[in-house]
C-alpha positions as CSV (number, residue, x, y, z in Angstrom):
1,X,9.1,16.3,-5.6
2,X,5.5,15.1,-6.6
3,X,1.8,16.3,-6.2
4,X,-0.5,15.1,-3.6
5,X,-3.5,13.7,-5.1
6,X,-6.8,12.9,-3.4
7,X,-7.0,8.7,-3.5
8,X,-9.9,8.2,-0.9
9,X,-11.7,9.9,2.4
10,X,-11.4,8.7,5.9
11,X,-13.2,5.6,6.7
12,X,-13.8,4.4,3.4
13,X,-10.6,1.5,4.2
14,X,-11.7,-0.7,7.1
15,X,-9.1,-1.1,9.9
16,X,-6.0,-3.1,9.2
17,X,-7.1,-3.8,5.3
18,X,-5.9,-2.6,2.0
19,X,-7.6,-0.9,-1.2
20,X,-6.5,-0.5,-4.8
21,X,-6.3,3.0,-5.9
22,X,-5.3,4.9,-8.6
23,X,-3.0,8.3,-8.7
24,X,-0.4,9.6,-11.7
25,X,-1.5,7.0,-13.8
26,X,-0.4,4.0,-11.0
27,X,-1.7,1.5,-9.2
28,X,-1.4,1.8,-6.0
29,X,-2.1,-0.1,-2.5
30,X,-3.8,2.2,0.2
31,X,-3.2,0.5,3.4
32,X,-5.0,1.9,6.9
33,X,-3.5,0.6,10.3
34,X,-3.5,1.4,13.8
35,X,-4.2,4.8,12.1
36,X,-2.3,5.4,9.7
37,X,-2.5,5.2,6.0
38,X,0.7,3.5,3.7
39,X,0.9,3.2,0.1
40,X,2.6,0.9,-2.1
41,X,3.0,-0.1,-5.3
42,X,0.2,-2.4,-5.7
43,X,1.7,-5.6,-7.8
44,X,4.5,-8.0,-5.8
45,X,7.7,-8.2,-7.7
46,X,7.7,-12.3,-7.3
47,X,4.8,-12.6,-10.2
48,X,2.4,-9.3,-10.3
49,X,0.5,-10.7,-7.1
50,X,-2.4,-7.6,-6.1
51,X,-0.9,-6.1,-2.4
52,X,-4.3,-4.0,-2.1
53,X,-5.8,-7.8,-1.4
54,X,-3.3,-8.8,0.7
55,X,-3.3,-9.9,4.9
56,X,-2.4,-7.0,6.6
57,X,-0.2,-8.4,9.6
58,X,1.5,-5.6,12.0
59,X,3.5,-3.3,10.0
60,X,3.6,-5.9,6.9
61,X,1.2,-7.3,4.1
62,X,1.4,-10.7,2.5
63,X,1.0,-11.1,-0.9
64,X,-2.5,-12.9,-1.8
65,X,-1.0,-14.9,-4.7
66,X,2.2,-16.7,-3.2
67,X,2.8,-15.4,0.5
68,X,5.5,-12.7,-0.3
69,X,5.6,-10.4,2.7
70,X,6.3,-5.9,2.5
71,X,7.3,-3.7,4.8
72,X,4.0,-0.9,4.3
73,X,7.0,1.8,6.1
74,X,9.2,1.2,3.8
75,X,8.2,-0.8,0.7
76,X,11.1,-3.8,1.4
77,X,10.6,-7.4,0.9
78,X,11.1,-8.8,4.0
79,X,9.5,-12.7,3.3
80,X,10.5,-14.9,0.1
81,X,9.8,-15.5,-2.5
82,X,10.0,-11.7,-3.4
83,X,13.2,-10.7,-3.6
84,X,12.9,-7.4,-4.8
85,X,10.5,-4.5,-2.5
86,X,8.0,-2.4,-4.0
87,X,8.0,1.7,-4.2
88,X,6.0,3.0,-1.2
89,X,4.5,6.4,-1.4
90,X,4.3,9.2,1.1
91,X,0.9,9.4,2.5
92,X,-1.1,12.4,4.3
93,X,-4.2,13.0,5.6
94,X,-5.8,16.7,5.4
95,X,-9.2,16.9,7.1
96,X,-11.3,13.6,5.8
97,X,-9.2,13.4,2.3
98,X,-6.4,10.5,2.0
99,X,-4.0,11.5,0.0
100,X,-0.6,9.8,-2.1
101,X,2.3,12.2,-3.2
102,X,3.5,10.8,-7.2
């Protein structure tokens, strides 16, 4: 089991949008949707593509560089040309403090 460290406040990620973050020395996509907050590993597995600049669509984001799609639940590839998912991070929010468990 990991720590929960603080990655961002509420409001600080627009509606339906991503932003890089960094916790236990990892790059990680904050996503905020409908919500809710998901976190991902933030580089595609087709070619190192940045998720945290990615379309947000639904429950999925598309990777900026070639149009690779993730699951932000669950971290799967669910579009080519990824083929591969990414590791996705559980997320909680405790007063205004967004935090990612690593």
């Amino acid at each position: 089991m990991g720590i929960f460290v603080k990655v961002a406040t509420a409001g600080e990620i627009s509606a339906n949008s991503g932003k890089l973050v960094e916790a236990g020395g990892k790059q990680i996509a904050l996503f905020h949707v409908e919500g809710k907050y998901y976190a991902l590993d933030n580089n595609c597995t087709h070619r190192g593509g940045p998720l945290s600049e990615g379309e947000v669509m639904g429950a999925e984001v598309e990777c900026p560089w070639h149009g690779a799609h993730f699951n932000l639940e669950s971290g799967h590839a669910v579009r080519p040309p990824a083929a591969a998912g990414v590791a996705c991070y559980p997320v909680r929010q405790q007063g205004q403090d967004i935090e990612v468990e690593v």
